[in-house]
LUMROVO-158179 format. One line per 10 residues: number of its first residue (from 0); their letters; for each residue x, y, z of C-alpha. Coordinates in steps of 0.1 Angstrom, whole numbers, always signed. Layout:
<recs>
NUM) A) X:Y:Z ~ ...
</recs>
This chain:
<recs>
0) XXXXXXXXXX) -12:-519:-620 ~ -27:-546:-649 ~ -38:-575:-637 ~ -6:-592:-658 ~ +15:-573:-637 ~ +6:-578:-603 ~ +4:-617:-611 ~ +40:-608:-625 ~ +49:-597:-595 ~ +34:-618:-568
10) XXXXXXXXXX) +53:-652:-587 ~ +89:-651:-570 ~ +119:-668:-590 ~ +134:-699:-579 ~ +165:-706:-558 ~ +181:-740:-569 ~ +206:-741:-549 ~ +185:-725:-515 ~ +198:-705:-489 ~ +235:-717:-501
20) XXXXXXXXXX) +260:-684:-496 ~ +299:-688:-500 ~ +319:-676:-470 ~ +340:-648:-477 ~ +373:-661:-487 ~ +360:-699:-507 ~ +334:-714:-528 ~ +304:-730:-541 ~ +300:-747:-575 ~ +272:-733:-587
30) XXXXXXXXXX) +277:-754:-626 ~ +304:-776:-642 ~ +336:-756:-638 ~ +317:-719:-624 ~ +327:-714:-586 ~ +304:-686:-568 ~ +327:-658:-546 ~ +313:-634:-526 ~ +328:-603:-511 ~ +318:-578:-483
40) XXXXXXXXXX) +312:-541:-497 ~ +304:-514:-471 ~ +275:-501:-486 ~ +238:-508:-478 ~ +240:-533:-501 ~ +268:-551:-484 ~ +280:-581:-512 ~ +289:-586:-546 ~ +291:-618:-561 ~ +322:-630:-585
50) XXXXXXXXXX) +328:-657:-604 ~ +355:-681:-608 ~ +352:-704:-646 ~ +376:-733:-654 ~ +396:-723:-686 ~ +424:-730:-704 ~ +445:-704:-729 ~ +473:-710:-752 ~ +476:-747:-737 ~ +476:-736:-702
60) XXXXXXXXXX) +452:-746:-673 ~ +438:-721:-649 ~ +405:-699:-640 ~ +390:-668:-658 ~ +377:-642:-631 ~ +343:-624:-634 ~ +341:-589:-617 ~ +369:-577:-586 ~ +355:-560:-561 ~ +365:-523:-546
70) XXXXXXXXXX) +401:-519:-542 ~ +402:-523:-500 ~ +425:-544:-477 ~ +396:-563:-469 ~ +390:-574:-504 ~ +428:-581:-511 ~ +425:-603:-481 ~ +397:-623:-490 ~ +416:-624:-523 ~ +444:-641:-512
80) XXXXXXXXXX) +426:-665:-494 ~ +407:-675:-521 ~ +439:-683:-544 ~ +454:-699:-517 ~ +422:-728:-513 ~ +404:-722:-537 ~ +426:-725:-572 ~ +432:-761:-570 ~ +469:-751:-575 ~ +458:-731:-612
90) XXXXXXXXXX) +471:-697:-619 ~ +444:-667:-634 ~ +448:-666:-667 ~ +424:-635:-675 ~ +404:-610:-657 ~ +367:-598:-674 ~ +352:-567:-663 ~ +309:-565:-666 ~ +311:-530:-658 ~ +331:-498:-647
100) XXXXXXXXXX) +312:-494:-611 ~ +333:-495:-584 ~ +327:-531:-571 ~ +335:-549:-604 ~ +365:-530:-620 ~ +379:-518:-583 ~ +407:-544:-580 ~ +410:-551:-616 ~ +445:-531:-619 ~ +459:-552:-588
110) XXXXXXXXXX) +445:-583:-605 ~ +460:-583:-638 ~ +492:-571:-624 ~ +495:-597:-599 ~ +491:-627:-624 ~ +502:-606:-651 ~ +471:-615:-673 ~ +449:-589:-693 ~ +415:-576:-688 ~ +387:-579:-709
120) XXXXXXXXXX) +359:-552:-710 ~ +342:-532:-730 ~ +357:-502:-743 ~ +333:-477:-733 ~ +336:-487:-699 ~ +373:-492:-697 ~ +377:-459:-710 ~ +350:-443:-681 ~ +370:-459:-654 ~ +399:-449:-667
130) XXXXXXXXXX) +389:-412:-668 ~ +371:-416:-632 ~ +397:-431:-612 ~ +424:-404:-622 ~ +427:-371:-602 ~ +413:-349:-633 ~ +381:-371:-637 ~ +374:-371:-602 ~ +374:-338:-596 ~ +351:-333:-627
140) XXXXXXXXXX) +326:-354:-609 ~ +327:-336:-575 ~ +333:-302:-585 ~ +335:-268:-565 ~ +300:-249:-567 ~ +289:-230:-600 ~ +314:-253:-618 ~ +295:-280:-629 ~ +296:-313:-614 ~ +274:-336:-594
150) XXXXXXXXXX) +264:-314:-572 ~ +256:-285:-597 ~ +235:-310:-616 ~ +216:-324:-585 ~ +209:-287:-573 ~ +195:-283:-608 ~ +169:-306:-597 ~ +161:-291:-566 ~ +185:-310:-542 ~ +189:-275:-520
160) XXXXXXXXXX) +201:-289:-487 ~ +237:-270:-480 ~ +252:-299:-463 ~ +240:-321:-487 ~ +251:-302:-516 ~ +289:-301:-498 ~ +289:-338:-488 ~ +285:-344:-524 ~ +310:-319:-532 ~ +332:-340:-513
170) XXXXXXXXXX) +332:-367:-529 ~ +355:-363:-554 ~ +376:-389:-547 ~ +343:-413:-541 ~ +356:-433:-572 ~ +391:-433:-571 ~ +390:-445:-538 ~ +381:-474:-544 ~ +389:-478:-586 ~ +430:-466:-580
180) XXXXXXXXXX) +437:-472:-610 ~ +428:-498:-641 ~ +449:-514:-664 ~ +473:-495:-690 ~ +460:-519:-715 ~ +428:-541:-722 ~ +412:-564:-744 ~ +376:-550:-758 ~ +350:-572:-759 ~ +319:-563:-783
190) XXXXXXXXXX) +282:-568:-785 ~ +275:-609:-796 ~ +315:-620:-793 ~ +320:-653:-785 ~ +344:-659:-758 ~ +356:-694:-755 ~ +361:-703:-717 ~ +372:-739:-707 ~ +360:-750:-740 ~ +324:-734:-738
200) XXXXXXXXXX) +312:-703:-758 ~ +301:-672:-738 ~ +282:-654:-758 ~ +284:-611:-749 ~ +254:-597:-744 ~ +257:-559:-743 ~ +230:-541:-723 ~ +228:-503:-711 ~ +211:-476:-688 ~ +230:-492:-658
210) XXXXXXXXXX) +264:-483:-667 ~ +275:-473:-703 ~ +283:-507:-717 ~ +277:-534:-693 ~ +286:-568:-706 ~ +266:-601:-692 ~ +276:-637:-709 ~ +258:-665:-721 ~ +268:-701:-722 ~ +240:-723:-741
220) XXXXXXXXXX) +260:-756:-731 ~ +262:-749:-693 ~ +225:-729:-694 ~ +245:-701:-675 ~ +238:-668:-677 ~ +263:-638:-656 ~ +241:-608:-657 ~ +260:-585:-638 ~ +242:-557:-625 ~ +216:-560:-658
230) XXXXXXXXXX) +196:-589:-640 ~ +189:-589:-602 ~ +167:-615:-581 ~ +148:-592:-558 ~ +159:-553:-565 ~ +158:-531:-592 ~ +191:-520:-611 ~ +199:-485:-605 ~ +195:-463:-639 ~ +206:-433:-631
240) XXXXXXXXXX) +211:-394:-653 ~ +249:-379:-647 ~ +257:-349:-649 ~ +279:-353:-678 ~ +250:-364:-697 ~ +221:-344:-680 ~ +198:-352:-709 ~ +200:-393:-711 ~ +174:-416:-708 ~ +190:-445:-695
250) XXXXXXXXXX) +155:-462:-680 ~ +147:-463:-714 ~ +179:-479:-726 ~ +176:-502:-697 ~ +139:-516:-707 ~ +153:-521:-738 ~ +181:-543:-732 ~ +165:-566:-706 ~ +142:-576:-736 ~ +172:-591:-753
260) XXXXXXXXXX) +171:-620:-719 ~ +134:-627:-734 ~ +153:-649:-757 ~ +171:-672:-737 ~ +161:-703:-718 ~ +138:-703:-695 ~ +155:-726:-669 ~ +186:-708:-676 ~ +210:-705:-641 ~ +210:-665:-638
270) XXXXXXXXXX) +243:-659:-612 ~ +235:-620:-600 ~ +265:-598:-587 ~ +238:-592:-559 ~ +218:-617:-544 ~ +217:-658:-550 ~ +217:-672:-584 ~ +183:-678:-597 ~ +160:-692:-625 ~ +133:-673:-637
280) XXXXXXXXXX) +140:-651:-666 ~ +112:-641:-681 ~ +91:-637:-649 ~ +121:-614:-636 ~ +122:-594:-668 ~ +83:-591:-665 ~ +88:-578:-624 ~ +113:-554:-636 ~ +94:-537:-665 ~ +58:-538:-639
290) XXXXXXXXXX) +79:-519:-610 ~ +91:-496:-637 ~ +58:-490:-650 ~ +41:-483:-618 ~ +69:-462:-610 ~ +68:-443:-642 ~ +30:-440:-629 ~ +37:-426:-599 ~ +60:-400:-614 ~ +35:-388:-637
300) XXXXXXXXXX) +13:-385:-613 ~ +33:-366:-586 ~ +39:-339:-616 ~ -1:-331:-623 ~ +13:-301:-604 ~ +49:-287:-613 ~ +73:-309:-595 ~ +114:-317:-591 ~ +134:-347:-596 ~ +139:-340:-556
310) XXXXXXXXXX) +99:-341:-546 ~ +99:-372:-567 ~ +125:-388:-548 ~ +100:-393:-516 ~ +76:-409:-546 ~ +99:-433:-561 ~ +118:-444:-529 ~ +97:-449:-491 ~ +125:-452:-469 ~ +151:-430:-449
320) XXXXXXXXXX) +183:-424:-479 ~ +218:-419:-461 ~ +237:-393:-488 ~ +253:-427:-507 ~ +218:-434:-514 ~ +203:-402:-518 ~ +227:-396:-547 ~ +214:-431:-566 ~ +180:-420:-559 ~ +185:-384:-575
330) XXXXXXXXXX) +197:-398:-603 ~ +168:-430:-608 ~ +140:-396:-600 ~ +159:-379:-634 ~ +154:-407:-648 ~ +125:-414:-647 ~ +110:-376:-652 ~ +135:-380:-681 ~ +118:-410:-698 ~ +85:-394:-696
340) XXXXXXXXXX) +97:-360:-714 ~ +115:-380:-739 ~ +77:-393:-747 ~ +59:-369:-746 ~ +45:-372:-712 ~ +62:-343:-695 ~ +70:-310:-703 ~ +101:-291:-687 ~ +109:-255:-675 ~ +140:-241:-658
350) XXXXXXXXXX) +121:-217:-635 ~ +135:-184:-624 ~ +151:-204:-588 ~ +176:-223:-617 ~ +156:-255:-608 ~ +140:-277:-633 ~ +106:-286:-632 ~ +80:-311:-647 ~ +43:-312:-652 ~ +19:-338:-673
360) X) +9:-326:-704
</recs>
């Protein structure tokens, strides 16, 4: 690692508002008229953070809602309680969607159909969750053996483990489970829209690698930026290769659209949908692109000899993976041996065991 780097990554961001956290069902005003939620999720990563904003539509008082949560009992719950203390007696008027994973667009159907107000999201991902959280599209994902799939595509890579390869298999209703459904009808939002919310312009800033068109919004009045999943405090964003796209190079997509934060103030208020808001931009974009880098390093070293995406997953990741994570990492390890073939660094041979495998040029 540079020098640059590791002073990069030694510097921490700043916390203005401390060791603050909502409790699950109220608030904290985190800016004029921007209420911070938080919701359990039953993952390793046990939170997402949502957002509450002060608006007003067509003459009418009320709050725009930023990202759902997974469709769960416990979520509706926490739901209700909000509405019930938190509203100041204001209906939702509108319901936008950052992404199509699972803890943002989960409860976007129940949402919109409970206050009868529309979703806004991008189309690329309304369409993906769409297709996802039906029976057909979940099925794709899982998949019986030799029919393509997520499993297929991971064994591809040298994931070999039987009772691996049928835990994934039985995932197939991984997404629908907790996206139901989404929706009939949306609003699309687009690459530098302006959104007016309570009177302040959000401007869209489209990013990609994460998910396939994640939205986060800028307000220059307020200094507020809601990155989503594009701009975390202390972890890296999972960018991960699919099987339906088994070529991509979302890492590379990724590093390019956390340069477009570059431009943005400084002291900007980041609000995460993991971890606490935060200040800190450009450090944080610096962090990201120096653990990608040595990362990236790693990789390329690990495939002096012939390697898989599964031997790189031990690399790129030091810690016990229950199969939830194990599938992330698979996916971040194709990634990255993806990025480096797509430059030049790799070459790539389906050996005569059907696995793929990588070694430095």
């Amino acid at each position: 690692m540079s020098t640059k780097h590791q002073a990069n990554t030694e510097a921490t961001v700043h916390y203005p508002l401390g060791d603050a956290l909502p409790e699950v069902g109220s608030s904290i005003e985190v800016a004029p008229g921007i209420r911070w939620i938080r919701m359990r999720l039953p993952f390793a990563l046990d939170h997402i953070n949502l957002w509450l904003l002060r608006d007003e539509i067509d003459g009418a008082s009320g709050w725009t809602i930023v990202d759902c949560g997974i469709a769960n009992d416990e979520t509706r719950a926490s739901w209700e309680q909000v509405f019930a203390t938190q509203l100041e007696d204001l209906p939702v008027l509108r319901v936008i969607v950052t992404h199509m994973h699972p803890d943002h667009v989960g409860l976007s159907q129940w949402l919109c159909e409970k206050w009868q107000v529309p979703m806004w999201i991008s189309m690329t991902d309304y369409l993906t969750a769409q297709w996802l959280s039906c029976k057909e599209g979940g099925a794709a994902v899982g998949s019986r053996a030799g029919s393509g799939g997520s499993a297929d595509h991971f064994q591809r890579h040298g994931l070999t483990g039987a009772e691996d390869l049928e835990k994934i298999r039985a995932r197939s209703n991984y997404y629908s489970n907790m996206v139901p459904g989404v929706p009939r009808q949306y609003r699309r939002i687009i690459d530098g829209e302006l959104i007016s919310i309570g009177g302040h312009d959000w401007k869209v800033i489209m990013g990609y690698g994460h998910a396939p068109e994640h939205a986060s919004l800028f307000c220059k009045d307020l200094g507020v930026l809601i990155s989503g999943d594009m701009l975390l405090p202390r972890i890296s964003t999972n960018v991960s290769v699919y099987d339906a796209d088994p070529d991509a190079d979302p890492l590379g997509l990724y590093l390019d659209s956390i340069e477009k934060y570059l431009v943005l103030p400084e002291d900007a208020l980041v609000l995460p949908s993991h971890g606490k808001p935060f200040t800190g931009i450009r450090l944080r974009v610096a962090q990201l692109k120096a653990h990608h880098d040595d990362r990236l390093a790693d990789a390329l070293s690990a495939c002096k000899k012939p390697a898989h995406a599964r031997e790189i997953v031990p690399v790129l990741f030091k810690r016990e993976l229950d199969i939830h994570q194990l599938t992330f990492a698979m996916g971040e390890a194709i990634a990255h041996l993806n990025y480096l073939l797509r430059r030049g660094k790799l070459r790539r041979q389906l050996c005569d065991d059907g696995v793929l495998r990588f070694s430095a040029v």
